[in-house]
C-alpha positions in Angstrom: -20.9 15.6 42.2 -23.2 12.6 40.1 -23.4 15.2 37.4 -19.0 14.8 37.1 -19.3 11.4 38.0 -21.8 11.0 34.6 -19.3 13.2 32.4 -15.8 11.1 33.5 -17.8 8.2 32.9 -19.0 9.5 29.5 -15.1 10.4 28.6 -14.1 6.9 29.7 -16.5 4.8 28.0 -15.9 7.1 24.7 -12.3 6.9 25.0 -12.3 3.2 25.5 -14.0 3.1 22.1 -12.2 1.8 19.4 -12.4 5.6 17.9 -10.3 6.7 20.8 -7.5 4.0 20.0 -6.6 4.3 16.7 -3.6 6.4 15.7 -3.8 9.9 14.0 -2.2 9.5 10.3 1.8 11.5 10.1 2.4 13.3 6.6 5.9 12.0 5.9 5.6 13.6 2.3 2.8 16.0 0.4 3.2 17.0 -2.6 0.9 17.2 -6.2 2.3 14.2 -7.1 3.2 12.6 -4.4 2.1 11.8 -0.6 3.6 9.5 1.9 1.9 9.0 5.1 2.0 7.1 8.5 -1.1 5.0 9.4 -2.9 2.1 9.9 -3.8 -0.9 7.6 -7.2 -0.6 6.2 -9.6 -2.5 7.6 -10.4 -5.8 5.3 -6.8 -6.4 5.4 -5.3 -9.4 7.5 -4.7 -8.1 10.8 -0.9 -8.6 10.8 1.0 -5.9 13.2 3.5 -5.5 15.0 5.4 -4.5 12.1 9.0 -5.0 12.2 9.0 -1.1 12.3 10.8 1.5 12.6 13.0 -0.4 9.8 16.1 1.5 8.2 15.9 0.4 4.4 18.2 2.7 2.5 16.3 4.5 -0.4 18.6 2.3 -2.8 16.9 -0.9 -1.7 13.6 0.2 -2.3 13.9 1.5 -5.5 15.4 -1.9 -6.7 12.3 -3.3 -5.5 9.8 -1.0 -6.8 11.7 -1.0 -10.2 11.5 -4.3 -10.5 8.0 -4.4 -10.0 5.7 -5.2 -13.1 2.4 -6.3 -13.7 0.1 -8.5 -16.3 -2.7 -6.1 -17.4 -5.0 -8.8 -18.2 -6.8 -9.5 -21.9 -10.1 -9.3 -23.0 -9.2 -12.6 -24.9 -9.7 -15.3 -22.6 -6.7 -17.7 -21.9 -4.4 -15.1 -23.1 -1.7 -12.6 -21.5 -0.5 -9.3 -22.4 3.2 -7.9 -22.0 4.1 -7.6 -18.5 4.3 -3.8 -17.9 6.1 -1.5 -15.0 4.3 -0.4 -12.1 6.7 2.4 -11.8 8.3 4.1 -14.4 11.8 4.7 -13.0 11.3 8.2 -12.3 8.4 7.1 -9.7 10.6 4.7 -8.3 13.6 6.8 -7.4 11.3 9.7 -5.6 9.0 7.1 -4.0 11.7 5.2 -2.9 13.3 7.6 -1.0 9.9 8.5 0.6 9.3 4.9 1.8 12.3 4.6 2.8 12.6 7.4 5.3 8.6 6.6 6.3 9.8 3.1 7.4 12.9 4.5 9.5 9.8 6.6 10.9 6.8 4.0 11.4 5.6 2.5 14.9 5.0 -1.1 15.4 1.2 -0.6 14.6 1.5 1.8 11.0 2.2 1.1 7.8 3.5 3.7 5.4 0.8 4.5 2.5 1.4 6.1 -0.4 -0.2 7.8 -3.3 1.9 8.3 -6.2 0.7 10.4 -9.6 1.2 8.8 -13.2 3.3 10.4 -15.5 1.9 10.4 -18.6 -1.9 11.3 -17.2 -1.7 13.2 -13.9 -5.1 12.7 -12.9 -4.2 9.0 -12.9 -2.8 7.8 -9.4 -1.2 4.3 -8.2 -1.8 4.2 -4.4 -1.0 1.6 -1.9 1.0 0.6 1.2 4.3 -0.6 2.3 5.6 -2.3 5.2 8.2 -4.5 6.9 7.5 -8.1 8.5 10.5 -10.6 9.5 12.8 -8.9 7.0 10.7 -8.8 4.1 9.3 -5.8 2.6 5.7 -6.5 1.9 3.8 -3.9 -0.9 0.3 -3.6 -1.8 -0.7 -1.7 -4.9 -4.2 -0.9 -3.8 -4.9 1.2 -7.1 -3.2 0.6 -10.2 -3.2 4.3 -12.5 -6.8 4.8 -11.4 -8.3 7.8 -12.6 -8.6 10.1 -9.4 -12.2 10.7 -10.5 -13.6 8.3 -12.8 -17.9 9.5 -13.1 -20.4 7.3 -14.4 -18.8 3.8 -16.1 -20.1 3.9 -20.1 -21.4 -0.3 -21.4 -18.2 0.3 -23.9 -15.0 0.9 -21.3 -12.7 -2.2 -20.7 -12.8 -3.0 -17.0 -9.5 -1.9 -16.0 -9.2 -3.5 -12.5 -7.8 -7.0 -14.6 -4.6 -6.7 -13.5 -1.9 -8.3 -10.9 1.2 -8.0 -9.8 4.0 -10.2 -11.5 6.7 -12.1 -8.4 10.5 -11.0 -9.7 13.5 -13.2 -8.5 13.1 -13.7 -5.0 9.5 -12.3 -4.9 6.2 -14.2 -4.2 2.3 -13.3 -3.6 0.8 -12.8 -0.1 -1.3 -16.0 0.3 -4.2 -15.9 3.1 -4.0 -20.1 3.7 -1.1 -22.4 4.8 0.8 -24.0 1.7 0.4 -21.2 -1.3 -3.7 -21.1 -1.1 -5.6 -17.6 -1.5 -3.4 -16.3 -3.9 -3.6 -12.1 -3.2 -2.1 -11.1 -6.6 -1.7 -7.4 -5.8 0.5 -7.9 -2.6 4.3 -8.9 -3.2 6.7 -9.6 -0.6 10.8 -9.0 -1.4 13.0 -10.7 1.7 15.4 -8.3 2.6 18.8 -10.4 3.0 
């Protein structure tokens, strides 16, 4: 009898654990080139939920968004920018969109909807981040921007290529972690839906 009383205590004190709590990840898509999947926000994020979730956004609204998403790649002269470019060639948007779309009809209260997304031009390159809904505004974070899926040893010559940030659009404007604009996050961008 002490010797089941041990093991149910064992089972409750493991399942009380913070490992027993969290949620397993849903595969919405997986493909080569593409996967969409239910889960929580990393840790090292702001802890933010309940999402406004599950959220019908019709694929048609999300591509606008993620088409009109570009970015400022950064220059190794100082005090100067380069061309703002596209996060997603429009391509990417229209198949991604449609993914995110039907992963936020899908998502709890407590899961964002990730995504991993492969470049066009260079396959082994991938743009990864997540996607989520908050007082009707879509918020995305591109977490990596074309990063090579495996990038081996850094050679004293290569540009750093993490000088980048996202660019607001109309209507659009950067996460910021402090009251009144302050703590700029400049790869998060939230869109208000209405």
């Amino acid at each position: 009898m002490a010797k089941g009383g041990v093991i149910a205590a064992t089972f409750l004190m493991l399942c009380g654990s913070p490992s027993c709590q969290t949620r397993p990840d849903v595969v919405v898509h997986q493909s080569e080139n593409l996967s969409v999947v239910l889960r929580e926000l990393p840790i090292g994020y702001p802890s933010l939920p309940p999402y406004h979730h599950s959220y019908p956004l019709p694929s048609k609204e999300v591509f606008i968004v993620l088409d009109s998403l570009k970015y400022d790649a950064g220059s190794v002269i100082p005090f100067s920018s380069g061309h703002p470019r596209r996060v997603f060639s429009k391509h990417q948007a229209e198949v991604l969109a449609h993914e995110l779309s039907k992963g936020l009809s899908q998502a709890t209260a407590g899961t964002v909807v990730a995504f991993a997304i492969a470049d066009e031009e260079k396959p082994d390159r991938r743009t990864k981040g997540f996607a989520f809904v908050m007082r009707d505004e879509l918020h995305l974070i591109i977490e990596e921007l074309r990063k090579p899926r495996y990038e081996g040893e850094p050679k004293s010559y290569q540009q750093n290529l993490s000088r980048w940030e996202l660019l607001p659009g109309d209507r659009q404007r950067h996460y910021t972690t402090r009251p009144g604009g302050k703590g700029v996050v400049t790869n998060w961008i939230i869109t208000p839906l209405q």
